[in-house]
Backbone bond lengths (Angstrom), bond angles and torsions (degrees), N, CA, C in turn:
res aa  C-N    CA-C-N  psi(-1)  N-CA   C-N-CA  omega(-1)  CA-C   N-CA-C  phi
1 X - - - 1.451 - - 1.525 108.82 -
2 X 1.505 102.64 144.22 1.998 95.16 -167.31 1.467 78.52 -100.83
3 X 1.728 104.07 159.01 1.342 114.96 -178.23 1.656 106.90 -59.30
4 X 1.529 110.67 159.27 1.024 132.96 -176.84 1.596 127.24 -152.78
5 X 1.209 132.83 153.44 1.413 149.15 -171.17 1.527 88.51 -70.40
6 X 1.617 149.40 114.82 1.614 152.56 165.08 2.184 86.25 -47.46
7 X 0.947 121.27 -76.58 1.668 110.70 165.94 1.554 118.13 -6.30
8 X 1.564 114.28 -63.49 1.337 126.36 -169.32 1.845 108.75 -61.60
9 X 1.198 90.97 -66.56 1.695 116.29 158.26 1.012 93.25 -14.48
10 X 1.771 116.05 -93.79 1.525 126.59 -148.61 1.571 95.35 -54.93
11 X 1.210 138.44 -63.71 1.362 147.76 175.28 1.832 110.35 -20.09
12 X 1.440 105.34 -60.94 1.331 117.67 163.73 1.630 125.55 -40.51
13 X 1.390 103.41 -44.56 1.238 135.51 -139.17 1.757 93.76 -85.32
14 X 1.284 107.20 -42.46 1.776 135.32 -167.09 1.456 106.94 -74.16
15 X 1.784 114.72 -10.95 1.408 115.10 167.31 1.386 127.13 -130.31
16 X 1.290 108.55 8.17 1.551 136.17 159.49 1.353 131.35 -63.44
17 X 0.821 173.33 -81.15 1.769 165.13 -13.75 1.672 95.52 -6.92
18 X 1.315 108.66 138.93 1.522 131.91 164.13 1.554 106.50 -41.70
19 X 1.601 123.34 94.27 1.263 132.32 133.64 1.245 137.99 16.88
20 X 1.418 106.28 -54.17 1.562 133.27 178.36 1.670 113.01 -75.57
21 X 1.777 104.38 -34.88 1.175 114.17 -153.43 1.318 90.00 -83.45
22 X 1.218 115.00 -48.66 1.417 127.39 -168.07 2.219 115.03 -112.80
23 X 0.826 94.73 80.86 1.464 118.27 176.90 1.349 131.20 -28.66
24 X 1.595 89.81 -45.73 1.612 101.56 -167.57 1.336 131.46 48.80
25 X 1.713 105.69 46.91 1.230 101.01 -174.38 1.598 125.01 105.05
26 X 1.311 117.10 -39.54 1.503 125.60 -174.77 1.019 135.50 -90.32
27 X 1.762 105.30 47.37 1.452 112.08 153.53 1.172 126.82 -120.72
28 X 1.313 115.60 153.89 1.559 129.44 -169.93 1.663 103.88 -83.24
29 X 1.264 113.22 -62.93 1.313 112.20 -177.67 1.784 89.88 -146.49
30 X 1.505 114.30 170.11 0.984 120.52 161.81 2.183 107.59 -168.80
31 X 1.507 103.99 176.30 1.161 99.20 -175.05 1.797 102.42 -118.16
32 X 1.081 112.85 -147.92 1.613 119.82 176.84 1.667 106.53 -60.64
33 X 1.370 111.65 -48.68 1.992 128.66 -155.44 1.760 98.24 -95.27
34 X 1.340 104.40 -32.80 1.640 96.44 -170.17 1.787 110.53 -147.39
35 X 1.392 112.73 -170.10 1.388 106.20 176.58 1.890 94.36 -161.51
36 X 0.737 122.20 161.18 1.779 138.43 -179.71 1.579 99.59 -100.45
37 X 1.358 110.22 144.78 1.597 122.16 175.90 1.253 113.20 -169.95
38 X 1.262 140.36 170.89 1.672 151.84 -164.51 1.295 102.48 -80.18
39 X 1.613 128.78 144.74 1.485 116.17 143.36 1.592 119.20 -53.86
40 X 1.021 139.39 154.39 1.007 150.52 164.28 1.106 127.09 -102.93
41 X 1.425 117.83 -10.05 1.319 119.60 159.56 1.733 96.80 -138.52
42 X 1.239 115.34 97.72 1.709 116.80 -150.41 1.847 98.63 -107.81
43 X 1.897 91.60 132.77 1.556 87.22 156.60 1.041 134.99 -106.00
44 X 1.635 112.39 54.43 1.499 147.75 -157.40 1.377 132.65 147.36
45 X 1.151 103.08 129.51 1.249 104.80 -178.12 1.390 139.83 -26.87
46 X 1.176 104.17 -50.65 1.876 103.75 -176.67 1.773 91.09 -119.89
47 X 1.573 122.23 27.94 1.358 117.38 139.03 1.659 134.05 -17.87
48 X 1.486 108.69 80.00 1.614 107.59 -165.53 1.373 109.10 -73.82
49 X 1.500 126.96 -159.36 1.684 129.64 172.61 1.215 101.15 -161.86
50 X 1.325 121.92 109.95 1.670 119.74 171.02 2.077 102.36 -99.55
51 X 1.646 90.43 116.49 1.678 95.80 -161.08 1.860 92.15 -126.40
52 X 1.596 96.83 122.90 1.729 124.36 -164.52 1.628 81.27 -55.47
53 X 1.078 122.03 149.73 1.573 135.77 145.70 1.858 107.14 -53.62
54 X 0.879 124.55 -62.26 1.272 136.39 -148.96 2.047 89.38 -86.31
55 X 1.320 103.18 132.57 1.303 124.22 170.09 1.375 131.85 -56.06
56 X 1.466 100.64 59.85 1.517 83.11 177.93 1.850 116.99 -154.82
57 X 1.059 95.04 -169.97 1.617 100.43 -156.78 1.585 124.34 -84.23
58 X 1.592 102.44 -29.31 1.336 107.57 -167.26 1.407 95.12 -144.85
59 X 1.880 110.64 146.56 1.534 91.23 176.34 1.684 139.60 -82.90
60 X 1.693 89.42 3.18 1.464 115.97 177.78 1.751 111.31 -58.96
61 X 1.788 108.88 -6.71 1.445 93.39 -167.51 1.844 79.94 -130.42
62 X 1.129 110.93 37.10 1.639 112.24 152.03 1.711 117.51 -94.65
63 X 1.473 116.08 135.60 1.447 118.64 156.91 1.519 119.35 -39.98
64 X 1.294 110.79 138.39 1.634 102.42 152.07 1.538 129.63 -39.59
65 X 1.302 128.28 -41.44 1.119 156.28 155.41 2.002 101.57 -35.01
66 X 1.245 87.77 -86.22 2.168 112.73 -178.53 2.134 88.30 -28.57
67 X 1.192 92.10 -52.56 1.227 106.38 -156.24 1.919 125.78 -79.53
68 X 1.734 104.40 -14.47 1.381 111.25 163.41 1.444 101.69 -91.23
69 X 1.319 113.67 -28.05 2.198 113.72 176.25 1.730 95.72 -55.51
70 X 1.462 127.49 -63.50 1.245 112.79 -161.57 1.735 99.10 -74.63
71 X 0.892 142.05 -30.80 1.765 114.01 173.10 1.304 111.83 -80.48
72 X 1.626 145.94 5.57 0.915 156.43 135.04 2.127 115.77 -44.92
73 X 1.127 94.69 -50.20 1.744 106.78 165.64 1.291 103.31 -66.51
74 X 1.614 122.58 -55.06 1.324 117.65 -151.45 1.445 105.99 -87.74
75 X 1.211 129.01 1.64 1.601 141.67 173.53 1.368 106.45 -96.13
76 X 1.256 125.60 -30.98 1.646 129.05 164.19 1.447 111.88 -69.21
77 X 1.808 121.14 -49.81 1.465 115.43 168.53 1.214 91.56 -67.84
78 X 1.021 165.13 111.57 1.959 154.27 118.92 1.757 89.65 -148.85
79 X 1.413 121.24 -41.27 1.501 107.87 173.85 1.367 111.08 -94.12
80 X 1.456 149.67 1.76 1.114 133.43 110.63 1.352 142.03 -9.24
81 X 1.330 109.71 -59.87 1.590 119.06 -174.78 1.478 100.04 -87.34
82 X 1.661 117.54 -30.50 1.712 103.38 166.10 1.520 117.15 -46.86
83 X 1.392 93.00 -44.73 1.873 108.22 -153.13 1.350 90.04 -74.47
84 X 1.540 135.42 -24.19 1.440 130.22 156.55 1.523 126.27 -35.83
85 X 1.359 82.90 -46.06 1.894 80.23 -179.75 1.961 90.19 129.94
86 X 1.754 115.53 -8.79 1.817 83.91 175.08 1.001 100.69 -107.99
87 X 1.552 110.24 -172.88 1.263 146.48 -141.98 1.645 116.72 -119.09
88 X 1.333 87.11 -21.97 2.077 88.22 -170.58 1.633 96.02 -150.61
89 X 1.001 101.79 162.61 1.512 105.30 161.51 1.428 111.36 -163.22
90 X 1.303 122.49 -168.58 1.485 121.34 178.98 1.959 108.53 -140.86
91 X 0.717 86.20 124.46 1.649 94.92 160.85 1.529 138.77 -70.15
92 X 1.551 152.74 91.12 1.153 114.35 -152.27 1.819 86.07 -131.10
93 X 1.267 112.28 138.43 1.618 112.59 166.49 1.520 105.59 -77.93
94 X 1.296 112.91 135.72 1.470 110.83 161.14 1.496 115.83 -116.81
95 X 1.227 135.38 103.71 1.475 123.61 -177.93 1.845 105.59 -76.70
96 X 1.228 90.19 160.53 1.335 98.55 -170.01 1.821 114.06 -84.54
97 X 0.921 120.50 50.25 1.732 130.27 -170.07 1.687 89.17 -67.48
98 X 0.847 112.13 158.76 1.758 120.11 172.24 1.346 118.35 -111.23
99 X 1.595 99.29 95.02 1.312 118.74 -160.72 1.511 100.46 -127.11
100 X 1.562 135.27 -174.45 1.095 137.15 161.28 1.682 123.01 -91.20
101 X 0.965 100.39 8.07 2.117 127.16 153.38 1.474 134.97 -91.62
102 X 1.124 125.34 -29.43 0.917 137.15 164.05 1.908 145.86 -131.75
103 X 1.397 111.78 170.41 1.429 108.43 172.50 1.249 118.31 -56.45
104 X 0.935 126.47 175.92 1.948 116.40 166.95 1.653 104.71 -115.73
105 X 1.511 99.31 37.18 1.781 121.04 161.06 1.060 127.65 -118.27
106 X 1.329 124.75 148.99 1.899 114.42 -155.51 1.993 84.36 -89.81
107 X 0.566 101.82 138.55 1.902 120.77 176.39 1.276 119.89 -129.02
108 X 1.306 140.03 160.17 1.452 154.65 155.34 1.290 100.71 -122.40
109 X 1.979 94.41 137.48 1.358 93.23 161.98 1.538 108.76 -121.00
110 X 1.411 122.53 151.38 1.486 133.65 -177.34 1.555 92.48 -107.71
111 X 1.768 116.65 124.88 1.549 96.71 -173.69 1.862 84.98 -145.37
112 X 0.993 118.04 101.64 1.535 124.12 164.88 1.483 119.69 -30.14
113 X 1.178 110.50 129.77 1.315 130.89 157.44 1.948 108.83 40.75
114 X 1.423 97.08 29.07 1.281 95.57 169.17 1.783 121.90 -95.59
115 X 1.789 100.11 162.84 1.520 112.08 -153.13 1.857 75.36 -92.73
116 X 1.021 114.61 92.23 1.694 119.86 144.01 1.077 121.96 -77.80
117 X 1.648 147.15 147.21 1.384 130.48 165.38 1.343 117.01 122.93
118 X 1.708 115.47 -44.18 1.613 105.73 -174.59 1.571 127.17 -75.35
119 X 1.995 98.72 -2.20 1.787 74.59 178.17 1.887 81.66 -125.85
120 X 1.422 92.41 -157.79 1.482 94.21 -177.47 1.793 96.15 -116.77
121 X 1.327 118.41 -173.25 1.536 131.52 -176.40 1.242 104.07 -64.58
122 X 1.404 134.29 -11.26 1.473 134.16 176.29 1.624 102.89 -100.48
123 X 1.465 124.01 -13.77 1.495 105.57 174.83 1.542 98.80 118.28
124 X 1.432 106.73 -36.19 1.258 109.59 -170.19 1.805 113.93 -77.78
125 X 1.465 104.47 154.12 1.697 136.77 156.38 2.024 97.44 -16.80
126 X 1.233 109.80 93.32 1.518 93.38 156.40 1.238 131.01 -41.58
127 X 1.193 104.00 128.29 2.198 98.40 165.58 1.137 111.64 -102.84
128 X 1.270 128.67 176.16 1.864 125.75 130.36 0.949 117.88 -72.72
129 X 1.532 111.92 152.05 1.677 113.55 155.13 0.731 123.46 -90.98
130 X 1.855 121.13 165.42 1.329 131.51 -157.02 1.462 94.93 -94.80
131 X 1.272 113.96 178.71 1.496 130.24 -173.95 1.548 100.34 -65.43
132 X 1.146 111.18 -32.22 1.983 105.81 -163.96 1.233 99.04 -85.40
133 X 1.827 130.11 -38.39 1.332 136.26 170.88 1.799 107.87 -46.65
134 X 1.583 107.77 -38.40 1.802 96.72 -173.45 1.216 111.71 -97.53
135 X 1.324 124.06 -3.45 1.378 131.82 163.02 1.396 96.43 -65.73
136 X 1.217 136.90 -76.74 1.437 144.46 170.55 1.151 124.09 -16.45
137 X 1.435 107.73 -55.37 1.298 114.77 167.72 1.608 137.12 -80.92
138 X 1.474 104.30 -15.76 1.714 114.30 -179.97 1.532 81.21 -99.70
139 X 1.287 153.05 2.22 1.827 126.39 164.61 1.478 91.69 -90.66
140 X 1.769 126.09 -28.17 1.393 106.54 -177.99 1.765 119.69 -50.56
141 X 1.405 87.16 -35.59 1.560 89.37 -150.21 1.668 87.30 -99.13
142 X 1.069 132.77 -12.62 1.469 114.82 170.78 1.859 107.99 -82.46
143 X 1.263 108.05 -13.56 1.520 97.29 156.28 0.900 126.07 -84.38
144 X 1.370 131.03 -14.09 1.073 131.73 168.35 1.423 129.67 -63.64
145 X 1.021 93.42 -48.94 1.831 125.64 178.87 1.922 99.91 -53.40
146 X 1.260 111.16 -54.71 1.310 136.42 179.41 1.461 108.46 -42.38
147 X 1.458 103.65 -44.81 1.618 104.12 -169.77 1.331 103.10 -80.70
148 X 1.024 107.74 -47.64 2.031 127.11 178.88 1.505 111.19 -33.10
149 X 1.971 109.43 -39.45 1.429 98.71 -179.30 1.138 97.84 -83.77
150 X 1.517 132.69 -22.31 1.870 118.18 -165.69 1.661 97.43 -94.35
151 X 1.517 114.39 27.43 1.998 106.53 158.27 1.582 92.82 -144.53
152 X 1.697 135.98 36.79 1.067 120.30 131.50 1.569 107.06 98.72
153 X 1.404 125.85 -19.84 1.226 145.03 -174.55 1.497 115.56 -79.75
């Protein structure tokens, strides 16, 4: 593959058959639900990808089952990157929403010893929030939570 813009890719990618679905080859190991493979457009070097077998978008619509196979992969990439020689890594779910960031496949990425954290989704300097911001935000999510028990979830 000649280098390319991960943008261009994804662009490419959006009129192809799903990537994920179809591999071409790029797995390391895998089980029944999932399989391990490279970033392809990596923010690190030995940047792994634990990618569900099963087609879909969010991990809310995986089995219990779907769903002990992919941390089963993603516990094999995490002693990988030990047996590499690092020290930390990060985990990140990506669901597949159809955006100009991603596949439209639910993915994990395993990415070594990377600096996640110092800015926010705009680019910018993290802050804290103030007391009225987490008030704000713990009534969001306790309504939320609220509704969740009155639909059973």
């Amino acid at each position: 593959m000649n280098k390319m813009l991960y943008t261009e890719y994804l662009a490419q990618s959006r009129e192809d058959v799903c990537h994920f679905c179809n591999p071409r080859g790029r797995k390391f190991i895998e089980n029944a639900g999932a399989y391990l493979t490279y970033g392809i457009a990596p923010y690190h070097k030995h940047h792994l990808l634990v990618i569900p077998k099963k087609h879909t978008r969010s991990f809310m619509e995986l089995t219990r089952e779907e769903a002990e196979q992919v941390w089963d992969i993603i516990r094999k990439a995490s002693a990988i990157l030990l047996e590499l020689g690092y020290e930390s890594y990060t985990v990140i779910v990506r669901e597949g929403k159809n955006d100009a960031k991603s596949m439209e496949h639910l993915h994990y990425h395993i990415i070594p010893e990377e600096h996640i954290g110092d800015l926010d989704h705009d680019g910018n300097k993290r802050v804290v929030m103030t007391e009225k911001e987490i008030q704000a935000v713990s009534q969001d999510i306790e309504k939320a939570m609220q509704k969740l028990m009155f639909t059973g979830l």
